[in-house]
Structures are given as structure tokens and as C-alpha cells.
C-alpha positions in Angstrom: 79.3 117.1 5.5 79.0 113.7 7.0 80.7 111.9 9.7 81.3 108.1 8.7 82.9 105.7 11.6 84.4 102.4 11.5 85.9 100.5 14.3 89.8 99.9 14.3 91.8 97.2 14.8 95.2 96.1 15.7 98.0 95.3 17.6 98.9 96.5 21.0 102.0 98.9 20.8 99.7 100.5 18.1 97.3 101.1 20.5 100.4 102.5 22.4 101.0 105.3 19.3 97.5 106.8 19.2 97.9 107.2 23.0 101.1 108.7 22.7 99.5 111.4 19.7 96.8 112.4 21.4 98.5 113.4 24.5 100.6 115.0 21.9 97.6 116.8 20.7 96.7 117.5 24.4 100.4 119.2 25.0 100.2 121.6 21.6 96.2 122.6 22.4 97.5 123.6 25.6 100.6 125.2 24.8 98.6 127.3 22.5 96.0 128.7 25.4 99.1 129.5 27.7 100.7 132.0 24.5 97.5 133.1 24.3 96.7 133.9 27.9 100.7 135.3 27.9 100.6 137.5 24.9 97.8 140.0 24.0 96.6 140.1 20.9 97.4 136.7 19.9 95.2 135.8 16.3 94.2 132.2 14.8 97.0 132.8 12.5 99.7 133.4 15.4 98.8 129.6 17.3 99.3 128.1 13.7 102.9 129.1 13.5 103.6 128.8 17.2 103.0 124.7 16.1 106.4 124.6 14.1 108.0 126.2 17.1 106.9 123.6 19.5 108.0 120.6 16.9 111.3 122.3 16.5 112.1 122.5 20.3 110.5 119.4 21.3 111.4 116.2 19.7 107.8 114.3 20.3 106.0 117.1 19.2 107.3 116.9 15.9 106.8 113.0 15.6 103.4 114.3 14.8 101.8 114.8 11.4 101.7 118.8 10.6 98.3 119.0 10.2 97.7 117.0 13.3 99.4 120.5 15.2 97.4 122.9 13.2 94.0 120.7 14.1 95.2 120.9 17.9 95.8 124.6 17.3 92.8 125.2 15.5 90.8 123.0 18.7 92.3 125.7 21.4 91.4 128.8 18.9 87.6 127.9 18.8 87.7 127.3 22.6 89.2 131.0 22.4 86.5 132.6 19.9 83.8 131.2 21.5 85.0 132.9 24.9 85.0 136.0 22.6 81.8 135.7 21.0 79.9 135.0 24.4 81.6 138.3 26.0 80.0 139.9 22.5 76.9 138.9 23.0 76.6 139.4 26.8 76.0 135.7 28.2 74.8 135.5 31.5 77.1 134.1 34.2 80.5 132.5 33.1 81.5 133.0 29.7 83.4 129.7 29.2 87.2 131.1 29.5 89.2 128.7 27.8 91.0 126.2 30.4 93.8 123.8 30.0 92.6 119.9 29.0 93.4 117.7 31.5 91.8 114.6 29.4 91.8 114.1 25.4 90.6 111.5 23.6 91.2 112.1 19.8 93.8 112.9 17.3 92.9 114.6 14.0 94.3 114.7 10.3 93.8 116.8 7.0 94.4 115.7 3.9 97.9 114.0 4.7 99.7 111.7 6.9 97.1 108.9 6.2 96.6 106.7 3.2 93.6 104.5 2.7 93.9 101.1 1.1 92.9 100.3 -2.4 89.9 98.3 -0.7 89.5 101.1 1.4 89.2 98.1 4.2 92.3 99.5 6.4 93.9 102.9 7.1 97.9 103.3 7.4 99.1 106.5 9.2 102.6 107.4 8.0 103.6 109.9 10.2 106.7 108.8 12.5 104.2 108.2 15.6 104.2 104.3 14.2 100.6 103.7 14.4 100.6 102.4 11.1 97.6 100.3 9.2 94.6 99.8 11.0 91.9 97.5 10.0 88.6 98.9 9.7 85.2 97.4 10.0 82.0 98.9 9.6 78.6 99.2 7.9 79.3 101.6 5.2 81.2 102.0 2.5 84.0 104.3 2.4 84.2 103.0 -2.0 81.5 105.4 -2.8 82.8 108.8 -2.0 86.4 109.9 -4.0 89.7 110.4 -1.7 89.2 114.1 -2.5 85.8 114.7 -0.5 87.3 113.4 2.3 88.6 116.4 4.5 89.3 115.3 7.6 90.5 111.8 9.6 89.8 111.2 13.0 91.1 108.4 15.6 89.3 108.5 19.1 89.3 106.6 21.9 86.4 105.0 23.7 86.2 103.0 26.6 85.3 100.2 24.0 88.4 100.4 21.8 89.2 103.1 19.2 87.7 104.1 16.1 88.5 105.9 12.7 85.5 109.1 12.0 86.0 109.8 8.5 84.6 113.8 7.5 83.1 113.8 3.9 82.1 116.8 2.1 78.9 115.4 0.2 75.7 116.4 -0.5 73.2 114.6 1.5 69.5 116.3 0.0 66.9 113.6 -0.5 63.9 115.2 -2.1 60.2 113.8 -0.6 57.4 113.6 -2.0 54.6 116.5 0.1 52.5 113.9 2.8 49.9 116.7 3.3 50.4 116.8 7.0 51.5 119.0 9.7 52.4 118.2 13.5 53.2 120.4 16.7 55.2 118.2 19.6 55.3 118.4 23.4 58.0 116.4 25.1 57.9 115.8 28.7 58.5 113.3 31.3 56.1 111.0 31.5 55.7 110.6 27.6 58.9 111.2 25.8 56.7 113.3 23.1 52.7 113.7 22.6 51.8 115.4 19.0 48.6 117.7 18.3 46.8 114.5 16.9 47.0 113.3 20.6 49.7 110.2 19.8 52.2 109.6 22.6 55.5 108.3 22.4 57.0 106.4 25.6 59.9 107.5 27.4 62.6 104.7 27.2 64.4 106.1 30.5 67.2 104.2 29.8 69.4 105.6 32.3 66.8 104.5 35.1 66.7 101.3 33.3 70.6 100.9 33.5 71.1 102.4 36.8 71.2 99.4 38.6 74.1 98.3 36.7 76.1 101.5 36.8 76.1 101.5 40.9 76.7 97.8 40.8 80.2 98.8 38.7 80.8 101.7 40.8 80.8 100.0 43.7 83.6 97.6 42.4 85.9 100.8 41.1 85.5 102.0 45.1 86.7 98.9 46.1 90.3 99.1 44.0 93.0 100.3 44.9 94.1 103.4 43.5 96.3 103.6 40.7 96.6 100.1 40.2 95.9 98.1 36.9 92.5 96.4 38.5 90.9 99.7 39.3 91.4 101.0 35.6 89.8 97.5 34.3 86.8 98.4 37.0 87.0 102.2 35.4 86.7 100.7 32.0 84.0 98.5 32.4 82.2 101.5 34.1 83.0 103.6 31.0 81.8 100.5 28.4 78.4 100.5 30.1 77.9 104.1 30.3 78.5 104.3 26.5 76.0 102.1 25.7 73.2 103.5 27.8 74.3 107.1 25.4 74.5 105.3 22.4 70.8 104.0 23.4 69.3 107.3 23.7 71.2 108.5 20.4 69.8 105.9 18.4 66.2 106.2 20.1 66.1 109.9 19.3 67.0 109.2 15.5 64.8 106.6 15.2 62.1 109.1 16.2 63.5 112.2 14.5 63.5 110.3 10.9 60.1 108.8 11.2 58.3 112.1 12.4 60.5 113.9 9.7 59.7 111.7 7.0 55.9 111.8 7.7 55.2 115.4 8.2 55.9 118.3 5.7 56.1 120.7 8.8 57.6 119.8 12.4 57.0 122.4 15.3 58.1 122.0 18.6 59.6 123.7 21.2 62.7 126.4 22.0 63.4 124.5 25.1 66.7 125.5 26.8 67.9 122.6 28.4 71.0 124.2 30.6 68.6 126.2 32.6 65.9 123.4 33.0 68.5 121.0 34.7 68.8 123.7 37.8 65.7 122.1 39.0 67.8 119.6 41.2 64.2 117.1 41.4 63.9 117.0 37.7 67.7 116.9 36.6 68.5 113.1 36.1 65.0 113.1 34.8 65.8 115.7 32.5 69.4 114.5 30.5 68.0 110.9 30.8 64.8 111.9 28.1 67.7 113.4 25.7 65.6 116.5 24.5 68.1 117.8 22.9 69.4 114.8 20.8 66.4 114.7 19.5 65.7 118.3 18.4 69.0 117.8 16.5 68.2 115.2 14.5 64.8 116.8 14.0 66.9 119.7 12.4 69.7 117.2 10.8 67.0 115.1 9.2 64.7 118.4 8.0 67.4 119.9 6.3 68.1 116.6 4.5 64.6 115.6 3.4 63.5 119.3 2.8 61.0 119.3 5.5 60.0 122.8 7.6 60.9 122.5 10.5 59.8 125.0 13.4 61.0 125.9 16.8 58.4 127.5 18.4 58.4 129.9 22.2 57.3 127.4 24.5 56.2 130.1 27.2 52.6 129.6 28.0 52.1 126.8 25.7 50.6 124.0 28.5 48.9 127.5 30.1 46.4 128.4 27.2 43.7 126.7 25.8 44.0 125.4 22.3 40.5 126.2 21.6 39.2 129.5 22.7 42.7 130.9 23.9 41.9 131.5 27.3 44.6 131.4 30.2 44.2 128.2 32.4 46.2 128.5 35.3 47.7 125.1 36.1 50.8 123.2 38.1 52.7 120.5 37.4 50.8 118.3 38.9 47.5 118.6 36.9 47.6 116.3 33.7 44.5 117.4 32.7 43.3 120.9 30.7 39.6 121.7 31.7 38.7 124.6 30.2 35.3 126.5 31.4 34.4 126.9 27.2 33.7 123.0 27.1 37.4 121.8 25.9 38.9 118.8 28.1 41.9 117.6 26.2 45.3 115.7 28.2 47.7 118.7 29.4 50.4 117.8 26.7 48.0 117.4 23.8 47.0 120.7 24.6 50.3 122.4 24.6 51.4 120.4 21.4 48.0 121.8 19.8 49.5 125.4 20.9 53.0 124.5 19.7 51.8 123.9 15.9 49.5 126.9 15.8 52.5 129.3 16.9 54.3 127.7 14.2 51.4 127.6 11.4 51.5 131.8 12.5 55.0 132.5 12.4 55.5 130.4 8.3 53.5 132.4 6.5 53.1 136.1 5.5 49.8 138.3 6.2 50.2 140.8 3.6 51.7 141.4 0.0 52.7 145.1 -1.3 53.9 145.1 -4.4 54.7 149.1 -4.8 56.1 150.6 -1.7 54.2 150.3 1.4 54.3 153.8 2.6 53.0 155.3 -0.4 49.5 156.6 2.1 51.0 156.4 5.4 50.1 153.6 7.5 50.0 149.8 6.7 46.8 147.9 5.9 46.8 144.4 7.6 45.3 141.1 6.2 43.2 139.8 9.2 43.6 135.8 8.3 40.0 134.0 8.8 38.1 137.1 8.4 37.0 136.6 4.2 38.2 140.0 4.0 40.7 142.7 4.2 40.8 145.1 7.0 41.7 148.4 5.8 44.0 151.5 7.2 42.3 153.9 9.7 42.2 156.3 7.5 38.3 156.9 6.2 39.1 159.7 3.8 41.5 157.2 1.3 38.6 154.7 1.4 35.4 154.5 -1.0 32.0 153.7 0.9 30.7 152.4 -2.9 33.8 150.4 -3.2 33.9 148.8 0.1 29.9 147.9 -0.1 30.3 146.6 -3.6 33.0 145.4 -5.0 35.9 147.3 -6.8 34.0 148.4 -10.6 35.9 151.3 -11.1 38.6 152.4 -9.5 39.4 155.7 -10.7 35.8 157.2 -9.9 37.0 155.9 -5.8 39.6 158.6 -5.3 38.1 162.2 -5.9 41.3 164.1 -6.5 42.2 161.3 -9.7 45.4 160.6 -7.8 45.0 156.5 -7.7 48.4 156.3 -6.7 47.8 157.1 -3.6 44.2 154.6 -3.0 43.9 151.4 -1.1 42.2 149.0 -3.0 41.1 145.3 -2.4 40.6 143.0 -5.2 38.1 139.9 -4.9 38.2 136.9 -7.2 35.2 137.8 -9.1 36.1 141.0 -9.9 40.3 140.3 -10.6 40.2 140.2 -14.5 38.0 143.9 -13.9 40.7 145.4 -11.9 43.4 144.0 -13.8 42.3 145.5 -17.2 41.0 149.0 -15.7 44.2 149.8 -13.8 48.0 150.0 -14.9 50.0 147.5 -13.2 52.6 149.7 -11.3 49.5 152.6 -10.1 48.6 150.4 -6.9 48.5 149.0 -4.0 47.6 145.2 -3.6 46.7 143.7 -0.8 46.3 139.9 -0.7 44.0 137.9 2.0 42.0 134.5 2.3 40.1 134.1 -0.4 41.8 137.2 -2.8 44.5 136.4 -5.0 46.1 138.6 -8.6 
């Protein structure tokens, strides 16, 4: 599914129409949370059909596409089951009960009440709101996709003006060729993101960068009256330059997100949770102004479309340990720089970023392949990665001294009571095709390491 959005146009009492449907909207979204809240036991299904009542008994309501009502009923039942689902899964501190919407800003269609022009250059709503055709004008083009893939039509309001968000069901996989290279990534503060090669990336701060501006604006909406026509005009001009400074950080992260996606086969970087790092009240601006979490989605948005891996890794401890020999370096925020007393000196996010991709690189792969059932003689053998061989189970009196010292040559003279079933055995390169042709396929257990394949 993709989300394509052109910019509408026209005339003034339309703009008048979408108002009056989306407080529309607002009215049936929170009509729905009060039956809800009135009547236990209300379902998704219940809201739907409580939609017909409200256009039956109120005259503006059903002005108002059909599917418009079910898409504001559907909005105040996920509002609802996510309430349920944090109670489910035990959510620490308020679980988001749903509330009434005091400010909307959107009106959504299905598959009717809208009809697209044979250009596919305007829009006309035909539902007895009157908004009627709207021009579009945009980048892409809506010519490519079929009427059918589109499943949903939005109109939302900005501070700018208002815009059409077409939903498309299409299949956006774009299959890269493999780069050969794999990156962990810190972000922080002072750089917006330093990789485990040691590259930094600057931090744009454009809300520092724009603050100057927003208090300038500020000031003048303190100045207006209130509830008079200038002090919206202040408000708006507030809201156009606050929506520029977001659009600024949206586009920076994508930028980033498709170039480091595009030039890795595997991305690590860190779990971060952002709610709980903005309760530090000195880092907070600091914090939503880098736009973390903007760019882990497109990191996730652009993997899944190119087919790159792409790793979120447990960040605890990460900046702590050295990359090199492991060791626990004890450090504050403060101290930029990781000294460690076995010889490495590396920048403190380098460091951590080096830690990020091995957590990753450990958590991809798979240390051990069985290929008859694993508790066949008790106790699992492990694969110790980096060692050239296998490590074998505890148990001495399943293992062959001959076999371990020289190689497998026969594997039936390792097991003294003939049962082979029950023997370990760990097959070198060399002696594969040996193995292979002295031992049934299904009598076995495998183990597979660095360096030992079947």
C-alpha cells in the first residue's frame, strides 16, 4: 500500500464543504465513543450500524457519503482496540482510553462518493456535501495505477491549504543487486548518525535553526485579539511555518534512510524508545528535533521495499563496551571518547555503532543445524562460531577419543554398543564424501560449524 498526495484547488464555499464534512466526521467518531462508553459490550460491527442511525435522525449527518460514516466509525473503533490491546498487554502508566476529538482535520472515502476525471487531473465528490471537482496538482501520476487498486480517498486540511491522499494497493518490491556490505548506526546529538566505518552524518537541527522564526510568529498571535479574524491569520502563519520545519526533517530522514538502504545489504541500529527518552526535560527539544524515529521508519519502509535486512538491535550497554576486547568501560555523557586499557581508542559513537552491527551480525544467523531430532542423546551440542571446530556435549561416554583426534574414518567402530543412532558426530570437509557414503542418511546427527558443511 502507498499513500500518493496531490494538492487541491478550488473555490471558496468549497473549501466551506470539506470543513463542514470533517466536523461531520468529528460529530459521528464521537458519537460512536459516547455508545461505546454508554453500552457494554459494544463490537466494531455495533458503531457501523449505529452510523445509519445518526444520518437518519440528523439531517447533516446524512449529507455525508456512507462510507465517509463507517471510516469515522471505524477511526473511534481503533482508538477503542488499541485501549484494549494495551490493557492486554499490561502497558505501564495510562493506557490511552479513548477521548472525545476536540480538533479534526480529515474526511475519508472508500470506493464511492468520488469520481476521478478521465485525465485523472481533478477529483469530483458527489455526495450532497457540495464540494464537488477539485483540481489536483502534483508530481506523480495517478494514470499508472487502475481505479480498482485505489482503496481509499482522503481530503485533509493543513495550515497550507488542503490536499487529496490517495491509498493504493500496489506492490512496491524493487529487487537490488547484493553490495557486499554491512553497517551498524549510532544516532545521537551531536551527529545525527555515525556508522561502524566511523562516517558521521550532521544533525540538521532544524527546529533550532527555525526557532527564531517561530517565537517571532508567536509573539504576533499574543498580540491579537482573541477570536477575531487577525489572530487566526497570525495562527495560520504560525501553523505554515511549523509544517515546513516537519516536512524538513521528514524529507532529511528519507533522504538518509534510502541512501544507507540502498548501499548496505544489512542495516543495524538501535531499539531506541523514544517516549521514555523525552522525560529527560534537558535533552527533550533536543531529542524530537533529531527525528529518530522518522528515520528508523523509513529505514524499515525502504528495507522491505529493496529487500534489505534490516536489524534493530538492544541498545543497552552499547556506548559501555568496548568493540574490541568486550570489556565494560564505564563512561558519562560527557566523555566523547572510548579509551580502553587493551590499546583501543576509537570516538564514543563509532564504538557503540561497532557494538550495534555485531549484536546484529549474532542475532541473523543460526549456530547449529540438526537434521534428525535434537534430543535423540540428551543434551544439545553447540557450534562455537570462530573456534574451526565443533564443541561437543558433556557427555564423554557418547564421544570417540580416535574420532575426535583424527578425523571421522569409520563411524560405526565409534559407538561400542553398534547403536549409531544415538552418536554425535562432526564431519570435516575432507572427510564429507567418507561419511556420506559410510552412513545412511537418516542414522545421524549433523552438526554444522565454520569451516564444516554436508
Amino acid at each position: 500500500m502507498i499513500i500518493i498526495e496531490f494538492k487541491a484547488y478550488g473555490k471558496s464555499l468549497q473549501y466551506q464543504s470539506i470543513d463542514e464534512a470533517i466536523r461531520t466526521v468529528k460529530f459521528i467518531r464521537n458519537s460512536c465513543i459516547r455508545l461505546w462508553m454508554d453500552n457494554k459490550g459494544t463490537g466494531k460491527y455495533d458503531l457501523s450500524k449505529y452510523c445509519k442511525i445518526l444520518a437518519k435522525e440528523f439531517p447533516f449527518a446524512n449529507e455525508l457519503n456512507s462510507t465517509a460514516r463507517q471510516a469515522a466509525a471505524e477511526r473511534a473503533w481503533s482508538s477503542i482496540s488499541r485501549f484494549f490491546e494495551n490493557c492486554k498487554k499490561k502497558v505501564p502508566g495510562k493506557k490511552g482510553f479513548p477521548r472525545f476529538q476536540k480538533h479534526c482535520r480529515s474526511v475519508e472515502y472508500k470506493q464511492s462518493g468520488w469520481k476521478l476525471s478521465p485525465d485523472k487531473k481533478s477529483i469530483t465528490f458527489s455526495d450532497k456535501k457540495g464540494i464537488g471537482k477539485l483540481k489536483l496538482k502534483g508530481t506523480w501520476e495517478l494514470w499508472r495505477f487502475d481505479k480498482k487498486q485505489i482503496k481509499r480517498v482522503r481530503i485533509v486540511k493543513r495550515a497550507d491549504g488542503y490536499y487529496v491522499q490517495f491509498c493504493i494497493s500496489v506492490d512496491v518490491n524493487e529487487q537490488l543487486d547484493p553490495v557486499d556490505a554491512t553497517v551498524g548506526l549510532d544516532v545521537g546529538l551531536k551527529e545525527f548518525y555515525t556508522d561502524s566505518r566511523g562516517n558521521t552524518e550532521p544533525n540538521p537541527r532544524f527546529y533550532r535553526t527555525g526557532e527564531k522564526r517561530l517565537k517571532f510568529y508567536q509573539r504576533r498571535v499574543s498580540r491579537k485579539k482573541k477570536g477575531s479574524s487577525n489572530r487566526k491569520k497570525a495562527v495560520n502563519r504560525l501553523g505554515r511555518q511549523h509544517l515546513k520545519i516537519s516536512r524538513q526533517r521528514e524529507e532529511h530522514a528519507k533522504r538518509l534512510a534510502r541512501c544507507v538502504i540502498r548501499s548496505n545489504d544489512l542495516v543495524a541500529y538501535e531499539d531506541l524508545r523514544v517516549k521514555n527518552l523525552v522525560k529527560n526535560h534537558c535533552l527533550a527539544k533536543s531529542i524530537n528535533d533529531a527525528g529518530w524515529y522518522q528515520f528508523r521508519k523509513w529505514l524499515e519502509h525502504f528495507g522491505n521495499k529493496f529487500g534489505r535486512a534490516t536489524v534493530a538491535v538492544n541498545p543497552a550497554y552499547t556506548s559501555q563496551n568496548c568493540s574490541e576486547c568486550g570489556e565494560v568501560v564505564r563512561k558519562s555523557l560527557s566523555t566523547r571518547t572510548h579509551v580502553c586499557k587493551c590499546g583501543c581508542k576509537l570516538d564514543r559513537d563509532h564504538n557503540a555503532a561497532v557494538n550495534i552491527l555485531k549484536r546484529a551480525l549474532g542475532t541473523v544467523g543460526h549456530t547449529g543445524t540438526w537434521i534428525i531430532d535434537p534430543n535423540t542423546s540428551g543434551d544439545l551440542a553447540s557450534t562455537v562460531l570462530g573456534s574451526g571446530q565443533v564443541q561437543q556435549v558433556g557427555s564423554l561416554s557418547e564421544e570417540s577419543p580416535r574420532m575426535r583426534d583424527r578425523g571421522v574414518s569409520n563411524p560405526v567402530n565409534c559407538c561400542p554398543s553398534g547403536d549409531i543412532s544415538k552418536t554425535r558426530i562432526s564431519i570435516p570437509v575432507s572427510n564429507q564424501e567418507l561419511i556420506l557414503s559410510s552412513v545412511k542418511s537418516n542414522l545421524v546427527t549433523v552438526e554444522l560449524g565454520q569451516g564444516f558443511r554436508v
